[in-house]
C-alpha positions as MATLAB code, in Angstrom:
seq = 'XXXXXXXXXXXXXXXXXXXXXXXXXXXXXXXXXXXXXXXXXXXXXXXXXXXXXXXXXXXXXXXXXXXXXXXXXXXXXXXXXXXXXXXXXXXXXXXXXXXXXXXXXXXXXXXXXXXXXXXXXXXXXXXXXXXXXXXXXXXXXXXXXXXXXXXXXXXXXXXXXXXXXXXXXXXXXXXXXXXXXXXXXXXXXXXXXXXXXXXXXXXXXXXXXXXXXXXXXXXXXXXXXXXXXXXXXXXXXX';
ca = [
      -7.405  -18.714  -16.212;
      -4.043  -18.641  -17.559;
      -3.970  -21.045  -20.205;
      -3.936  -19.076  -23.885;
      -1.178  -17.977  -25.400;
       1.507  -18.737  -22.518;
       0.538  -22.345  -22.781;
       3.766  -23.925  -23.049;
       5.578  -22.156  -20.366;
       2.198  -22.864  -18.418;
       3.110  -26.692  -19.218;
       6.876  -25.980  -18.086;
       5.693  -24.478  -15.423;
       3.586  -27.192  -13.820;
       7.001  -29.929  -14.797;
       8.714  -27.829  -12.107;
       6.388  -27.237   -9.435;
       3.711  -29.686   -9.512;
       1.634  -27.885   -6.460;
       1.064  -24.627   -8.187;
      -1.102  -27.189  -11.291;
      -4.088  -27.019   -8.832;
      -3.938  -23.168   -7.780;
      -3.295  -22.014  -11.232;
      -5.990  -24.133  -13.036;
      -8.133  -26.185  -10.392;
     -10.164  -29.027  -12.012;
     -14.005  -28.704  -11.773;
     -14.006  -31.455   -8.916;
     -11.606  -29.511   -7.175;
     -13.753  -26.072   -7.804;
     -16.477  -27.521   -6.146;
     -14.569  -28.694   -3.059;
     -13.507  -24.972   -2.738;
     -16.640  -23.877   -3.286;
     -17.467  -26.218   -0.129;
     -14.443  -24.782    2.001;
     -15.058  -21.062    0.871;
     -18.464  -21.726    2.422;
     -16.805  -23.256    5.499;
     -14.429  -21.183    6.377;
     -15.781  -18.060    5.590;
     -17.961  -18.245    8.339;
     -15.853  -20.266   10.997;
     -13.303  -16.852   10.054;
     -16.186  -14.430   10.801;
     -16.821  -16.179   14.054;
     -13.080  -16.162   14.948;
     -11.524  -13.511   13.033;
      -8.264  -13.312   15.309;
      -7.288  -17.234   14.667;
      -4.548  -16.610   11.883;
      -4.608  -20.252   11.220;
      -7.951  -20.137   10.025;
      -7.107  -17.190    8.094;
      -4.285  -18.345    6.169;
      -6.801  -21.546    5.303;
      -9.612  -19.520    4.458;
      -6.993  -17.078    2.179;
      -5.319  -20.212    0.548;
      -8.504  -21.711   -0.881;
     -10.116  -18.062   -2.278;
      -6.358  -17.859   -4.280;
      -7.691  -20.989   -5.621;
     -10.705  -20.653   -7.059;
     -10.997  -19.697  -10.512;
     -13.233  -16.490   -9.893;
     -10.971  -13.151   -9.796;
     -13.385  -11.960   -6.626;
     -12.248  -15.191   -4.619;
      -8.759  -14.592   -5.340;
      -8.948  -10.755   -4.373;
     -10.583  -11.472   -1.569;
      -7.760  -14.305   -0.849;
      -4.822  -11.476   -1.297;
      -6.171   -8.991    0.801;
      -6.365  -10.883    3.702;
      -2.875  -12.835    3.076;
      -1.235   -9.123    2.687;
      -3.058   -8.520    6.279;
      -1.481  -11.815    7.549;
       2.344  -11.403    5.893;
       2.315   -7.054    7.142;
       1.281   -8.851   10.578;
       3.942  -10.633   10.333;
       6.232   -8.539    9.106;
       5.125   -5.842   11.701;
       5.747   -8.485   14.651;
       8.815   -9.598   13.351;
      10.379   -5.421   13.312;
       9.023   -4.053   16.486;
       5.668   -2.598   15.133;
       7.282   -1.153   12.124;
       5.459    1.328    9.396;
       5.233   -0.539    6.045;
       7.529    1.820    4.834;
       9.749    1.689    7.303;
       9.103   -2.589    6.798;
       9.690   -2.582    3.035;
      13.384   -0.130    4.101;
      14.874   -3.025    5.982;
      14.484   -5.573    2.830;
      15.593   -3.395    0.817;
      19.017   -3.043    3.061;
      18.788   -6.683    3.192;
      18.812   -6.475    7.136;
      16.741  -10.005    6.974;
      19.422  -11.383    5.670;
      22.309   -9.889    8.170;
      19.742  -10.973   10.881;
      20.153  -14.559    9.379;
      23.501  -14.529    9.355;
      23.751  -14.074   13.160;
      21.365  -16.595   13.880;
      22.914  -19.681   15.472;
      23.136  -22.990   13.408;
      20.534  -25.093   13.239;
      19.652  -28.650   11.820;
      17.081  -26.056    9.888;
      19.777  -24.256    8.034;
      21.747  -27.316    7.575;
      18.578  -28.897    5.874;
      17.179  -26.416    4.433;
      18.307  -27.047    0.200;
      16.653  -30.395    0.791;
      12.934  -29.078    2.826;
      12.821  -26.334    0.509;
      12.235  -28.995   -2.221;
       9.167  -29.017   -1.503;
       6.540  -26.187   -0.308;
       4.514  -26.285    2.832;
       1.024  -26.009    1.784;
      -0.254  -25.008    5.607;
       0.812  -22.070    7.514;
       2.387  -23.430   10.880;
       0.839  -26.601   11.010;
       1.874  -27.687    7.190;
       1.086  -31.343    5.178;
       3.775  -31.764    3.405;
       6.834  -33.757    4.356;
       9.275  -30.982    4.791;
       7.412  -28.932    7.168;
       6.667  -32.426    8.941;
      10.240  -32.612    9.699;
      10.392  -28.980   10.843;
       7.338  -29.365   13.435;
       9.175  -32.395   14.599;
      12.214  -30.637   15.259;
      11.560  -30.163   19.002;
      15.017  -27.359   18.621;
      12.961  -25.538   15.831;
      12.448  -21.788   17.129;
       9.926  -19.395   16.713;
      12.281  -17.811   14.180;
      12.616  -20.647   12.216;
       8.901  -20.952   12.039;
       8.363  -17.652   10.752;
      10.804  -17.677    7.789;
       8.809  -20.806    6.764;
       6.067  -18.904    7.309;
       6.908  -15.896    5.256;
       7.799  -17.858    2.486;
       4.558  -19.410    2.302;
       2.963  -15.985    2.273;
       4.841  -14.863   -0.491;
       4.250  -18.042   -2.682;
       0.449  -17.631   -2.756;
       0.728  -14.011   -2.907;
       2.849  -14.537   -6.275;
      -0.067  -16.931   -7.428;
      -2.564  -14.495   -6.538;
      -1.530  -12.095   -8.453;
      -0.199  -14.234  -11.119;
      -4.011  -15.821  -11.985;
      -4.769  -12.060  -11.781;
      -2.234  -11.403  -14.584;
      -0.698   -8.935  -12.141;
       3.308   -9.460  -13.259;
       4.592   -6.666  -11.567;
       3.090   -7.485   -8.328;
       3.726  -11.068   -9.050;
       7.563  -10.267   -9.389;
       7.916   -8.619   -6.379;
       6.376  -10.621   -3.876;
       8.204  -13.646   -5.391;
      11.425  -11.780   -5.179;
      10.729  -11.520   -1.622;
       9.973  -15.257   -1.278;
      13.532  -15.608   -2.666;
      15.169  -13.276   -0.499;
      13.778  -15.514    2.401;
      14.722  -18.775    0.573;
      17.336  -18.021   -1.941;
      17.320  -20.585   -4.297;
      13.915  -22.156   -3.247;
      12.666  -24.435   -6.621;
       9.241  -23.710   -6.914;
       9.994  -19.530   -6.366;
      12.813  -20.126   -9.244;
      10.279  -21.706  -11.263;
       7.648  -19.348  -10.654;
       9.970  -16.075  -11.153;
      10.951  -17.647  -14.774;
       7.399  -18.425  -15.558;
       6.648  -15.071  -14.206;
       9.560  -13.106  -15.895;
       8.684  -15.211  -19.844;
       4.942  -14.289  -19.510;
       5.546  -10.664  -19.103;
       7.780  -10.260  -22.065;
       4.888  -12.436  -23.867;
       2.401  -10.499  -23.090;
       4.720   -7.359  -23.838;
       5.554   -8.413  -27.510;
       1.843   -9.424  -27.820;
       0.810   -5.696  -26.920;
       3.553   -4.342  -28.879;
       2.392   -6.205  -32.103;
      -1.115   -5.621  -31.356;
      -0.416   -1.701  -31.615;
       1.534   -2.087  -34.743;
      -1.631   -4.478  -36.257;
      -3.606   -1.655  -35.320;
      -1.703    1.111  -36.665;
      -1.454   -0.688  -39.836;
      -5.104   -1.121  -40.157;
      -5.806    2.192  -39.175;
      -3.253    3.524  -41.979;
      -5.365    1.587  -44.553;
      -8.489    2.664  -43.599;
      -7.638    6.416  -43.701;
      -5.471    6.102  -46.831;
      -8.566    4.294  -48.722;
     -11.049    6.883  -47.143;
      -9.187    9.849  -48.731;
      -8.741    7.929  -51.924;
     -12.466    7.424  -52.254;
     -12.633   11.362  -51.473;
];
């Protein structure tokens, strides 16, 4: 869990993006309902390991359970479904080669020569809220998008990358992973610049680092301190 010392920007946290409340800190009602689905799924996904639907599902719900194996488990195989991805989307690419073109930002020239769409002419207002569901989303903004009979493939797939990234930045956030945390939610931003929740999460992200930072750094001067004392009263006594 992450609630401790970070509490309040845990609280600010959840004012901005309500969604994350029940990845981040599931209720014990909501534990045993992934407890149910983890069950489910993790042997519908053994049956039918190729169904990337199914995967996504099964990866979502480990990232949200409490227990640090589930949400390992949930990483690995949503990394193996976003370097699919990724590899599809660049011809087959290395990683390396992969992580090169976002660095050159040639997603973002690719973009730019897409043709308009009612996608990018809506998208400040979908990206309001997050889909929940690779491909075959919940929520009201991917609802519009799947009834968007001129929505292409490549439209799809940014949506889908984005959703990637956001439970990969949970993931390794309830894994107090910041680094890792920071970099795939950079990438969710580089997708959807501006996106709210990825804002919220990259501040919430960015304060609880330097937290835990000036909590280590005061730690070692406690214990430097202490350790002083000790030694200076153990030669005194000698």
């Amino acid at each position: 869990m992450l609630i401790g010392n970070n509490k309040e920007l845990l609280d600010e946290l959840f004012k901005k993006d309500a969604c994350v409340r029940r990845i981040l800190s599931p209720s014990w009602d909501e534990l045993c309902g992934l407890e149910d689905s983890i069950r489910r799924l993790a042997q519908e996904h053994s049956q039918d390991p190729n169904n990337t639907h199914l995967a996504f599902e099964y990866a979502t719900v480990l990232i949200s359970h409490s227990r640090n194996s589930y949400v390992e488990e949930g990483l690995r195989l949503m990394e193996l479904l976003a370097f699919t991805a990724w590899q599809q989307r660049w011809g087959h690419g290395t990683h390396t080669q992969i992580q090169g073109a976002c660095d050159k930002k040639v997603w973002q020239s690719d973009m730019d020569t897409a043709a308009p769409s009612s996608y990018e002419s809506a998208q400040n207002e979908q990206q309001e809220e997050l889909p929940v569901e690779r491909g075959t989303t919940t929520t009201a903004a991917t609802n519009e998008g799947n009834e968007n009979s001129n929505a292409s493939p490549k439209e799809s797939s940014d949506d889908d990358f984005s959703v990637y990234y956001y439970y990969l930045t949970v993931g390794w956030l309830k894994l107090r992973r910041y680094d890792e945390a920071l970099s795939c939610v950079n990438r969710m931003l580089q997708i959807c610049p501006g996106h709210r929740q990825g804002v919220a999460l990259k501040q919430y992200i960015e304060a609880s680092s330097l937290q835990t930072f000036t909590l280590a750094g005061v730690a070692c001067v406690t214990a430097a301190v202490v350790a002083s004392t000790v030694i200076g009263a153990f030669l005194r006594k000698s």
